[in-house]
C-alpha positions in Angstrom: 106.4 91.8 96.9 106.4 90.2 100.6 105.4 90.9 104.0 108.4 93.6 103.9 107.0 95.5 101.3 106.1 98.4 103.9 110.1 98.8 104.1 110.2 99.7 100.7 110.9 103.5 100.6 108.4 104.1 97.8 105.9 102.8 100.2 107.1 104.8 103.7 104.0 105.7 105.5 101.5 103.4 103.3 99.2 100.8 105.1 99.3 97.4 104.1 96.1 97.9 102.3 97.4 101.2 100.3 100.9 99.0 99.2 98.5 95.7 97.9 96.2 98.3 96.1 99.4 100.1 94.6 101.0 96.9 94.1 97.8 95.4 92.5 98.0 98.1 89.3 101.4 97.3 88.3 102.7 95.3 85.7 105.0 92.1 86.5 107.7 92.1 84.0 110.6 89.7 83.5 114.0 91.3 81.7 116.7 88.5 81.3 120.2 90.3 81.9 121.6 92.5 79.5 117.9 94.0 78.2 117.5 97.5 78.0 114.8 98.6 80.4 114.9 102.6 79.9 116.8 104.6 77.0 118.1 108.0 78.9 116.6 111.0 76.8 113.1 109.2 76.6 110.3 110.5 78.4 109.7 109.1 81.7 106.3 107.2 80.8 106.8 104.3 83.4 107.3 104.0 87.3 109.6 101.0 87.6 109.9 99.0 91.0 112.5 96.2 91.4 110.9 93.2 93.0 114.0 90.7 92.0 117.8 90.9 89.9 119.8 93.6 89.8 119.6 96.9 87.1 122.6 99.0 86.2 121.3 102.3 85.5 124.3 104.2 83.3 124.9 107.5 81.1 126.4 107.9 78.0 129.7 109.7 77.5 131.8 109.7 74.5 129.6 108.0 71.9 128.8 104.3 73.4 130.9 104.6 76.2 128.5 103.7 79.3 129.4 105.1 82.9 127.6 103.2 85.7 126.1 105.7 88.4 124.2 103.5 90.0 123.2 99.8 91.0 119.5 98.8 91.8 118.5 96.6 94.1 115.4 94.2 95.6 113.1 97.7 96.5 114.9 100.6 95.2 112.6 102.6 92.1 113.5 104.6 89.2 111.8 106.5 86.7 109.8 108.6 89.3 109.5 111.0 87.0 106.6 109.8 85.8 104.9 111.0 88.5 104.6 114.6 87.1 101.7 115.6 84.6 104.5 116.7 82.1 107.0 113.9 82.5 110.7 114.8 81.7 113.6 112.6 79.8 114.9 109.7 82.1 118.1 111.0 83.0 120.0 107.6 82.0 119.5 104.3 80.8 118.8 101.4 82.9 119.7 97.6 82.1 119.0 94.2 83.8 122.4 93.2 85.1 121.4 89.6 86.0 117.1 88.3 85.2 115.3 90.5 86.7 111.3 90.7 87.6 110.3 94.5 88.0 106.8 96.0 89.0 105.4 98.7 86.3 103.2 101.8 86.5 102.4 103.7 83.1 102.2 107.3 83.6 98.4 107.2 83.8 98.3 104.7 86.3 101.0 106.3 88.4 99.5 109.3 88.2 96.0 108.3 89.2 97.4 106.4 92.0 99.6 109.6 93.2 96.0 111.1 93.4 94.7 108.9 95.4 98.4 108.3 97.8 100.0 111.6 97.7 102.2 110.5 100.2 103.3 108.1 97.0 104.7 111.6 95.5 106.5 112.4 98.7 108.1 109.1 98.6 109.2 109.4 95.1 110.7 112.8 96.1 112.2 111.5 99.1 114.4 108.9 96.8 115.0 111.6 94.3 117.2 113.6 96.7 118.6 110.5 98.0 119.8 109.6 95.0 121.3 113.7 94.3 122.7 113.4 97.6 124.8 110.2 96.7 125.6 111.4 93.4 127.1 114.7 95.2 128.9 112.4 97.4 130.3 110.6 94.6 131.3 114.2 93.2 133.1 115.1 96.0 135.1 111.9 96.7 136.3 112.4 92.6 137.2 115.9 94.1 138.7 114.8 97.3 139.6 111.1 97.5 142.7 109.2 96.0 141.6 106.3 93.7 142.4 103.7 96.0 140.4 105.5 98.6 137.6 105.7 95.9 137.8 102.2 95.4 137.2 101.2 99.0 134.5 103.5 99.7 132.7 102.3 96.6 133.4 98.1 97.6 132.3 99.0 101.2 129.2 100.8 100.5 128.4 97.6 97.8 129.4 95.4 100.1 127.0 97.0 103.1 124.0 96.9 100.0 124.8 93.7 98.8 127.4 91.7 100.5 126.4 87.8 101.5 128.2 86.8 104.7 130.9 84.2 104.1 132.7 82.2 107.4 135.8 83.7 105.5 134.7 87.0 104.5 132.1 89.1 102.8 131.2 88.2 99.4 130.6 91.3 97.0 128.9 90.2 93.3 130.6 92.8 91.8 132.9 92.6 88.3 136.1 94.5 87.7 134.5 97.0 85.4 131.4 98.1 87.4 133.5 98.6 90.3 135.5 100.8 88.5 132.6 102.8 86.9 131.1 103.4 90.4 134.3 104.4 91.8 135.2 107.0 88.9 138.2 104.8 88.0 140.0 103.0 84.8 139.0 99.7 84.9 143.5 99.3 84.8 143.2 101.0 87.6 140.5 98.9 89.4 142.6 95.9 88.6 145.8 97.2 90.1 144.5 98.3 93.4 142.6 95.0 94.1 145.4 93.0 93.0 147.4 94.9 95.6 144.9 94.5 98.2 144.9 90.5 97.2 148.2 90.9 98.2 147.5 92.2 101.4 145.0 89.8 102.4 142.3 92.6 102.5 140.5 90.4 99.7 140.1 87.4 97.5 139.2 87.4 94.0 136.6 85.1 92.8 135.2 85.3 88.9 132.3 88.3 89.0 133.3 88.4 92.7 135.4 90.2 95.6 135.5 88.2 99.2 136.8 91.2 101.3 138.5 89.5 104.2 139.6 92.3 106.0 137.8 95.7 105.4 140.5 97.6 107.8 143.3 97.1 104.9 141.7 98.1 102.0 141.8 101.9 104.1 145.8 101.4 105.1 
């Protein structure tokens, strides 16, 4: 991947040696945006590492609708189910939002490799329960939080993962309707509150973007 490849939490712990070795198994493979990468309900027969792009990984409720739980990123991993010697059902489905370059384990390969790295099976674990623990937190802010509030959490967190630094703000690559699926909102909804907020000043709206200008006001 690059010489910060040891940052990678799949690879916490690993020497440099361990992560080339690792890295030399995978697969390289290019998905253009849009391509399905993972159907949910299929057994978890691949270890999939991001190297480049951006993957939506969604469920499924009510027939086609798609729900976005969560966005992937330059060195998160999915599919670390594929670790175990019976591999279960990918929870969801995961598609290349913009061209994307991914590294790719079979199950055989992962699993010989989590033989020789066990600490490759306490990794994957590790991101399992990070990725329960922001679910619950998602959970409870549905519970708890108002839909603005929602809203901002969800823009801030993006913004923290994926924000570029602007002399006038911080830009978000973000459109109106995965913003709204992360934040457990109607996309109507979505479109009111940042409209409002434009208003404000807290942000400025850009095509596929959101410049947010002044974090402080989109918590007022």
């Amino acid at each position: 991947m690059s010489n910060s490849s040891s940052s990678v939490p799949l690879f916490t712990g690993l020497s440099k040696d361990a992560i080339s070795f690792i890295l030399s198994a995978a697969v390289r493979r290019k998905y253009p945006a849009g391509r399905l990468i993972v159907a949910a309900d299929h057994r978890a027969q691949s270890l999939y590492l991001l190297h480049s792009g951006a993957v939506g990984y969604v469920v499924h409720c009510r027939g086609e609708r798609e729900t976005l739980i969560r966005r992937f990123l330059h060195g998160d991993a999915f599919g670390v189910a594929s670790l175990f010697a019976e591999p279960v059902g990918y929870l969801g489905s995961a598609r290349a939002i913009r061209d994307s370059v991914l590294f790719v384990w079979d199950h055989v390969t992962a699993r010989r490799l989590a033989k020789l790295h066990p600490r490759l099976v306490e990794n994957a674990l590790q991101i399992a329960l990070r990725y329960v623990a922001s679910y619950s937190r998602r959970h409870l802010r549905l519970l708890c939080d108002s839909a603005e509030g929602r809203l901002a959490a969800t823009l801030t967190s993006l913004g923290s993962r994926i924000g570029k630094h602007l002399p006038n703000g911080l830009d978000v690559n973000v459109k109106n309707e995965e913003l709204a699926s992360l934040a457990d909102v109607s996309p109507f909804t979505a479109s009111r509150i940042l409209r409002a907020w434009e208003r404000h000043g807290a942000i400025r709206k850009k095509r596929g973007h959101v410049i947010v200008q002044a974090p402080e006001k989109l918590f007022g």
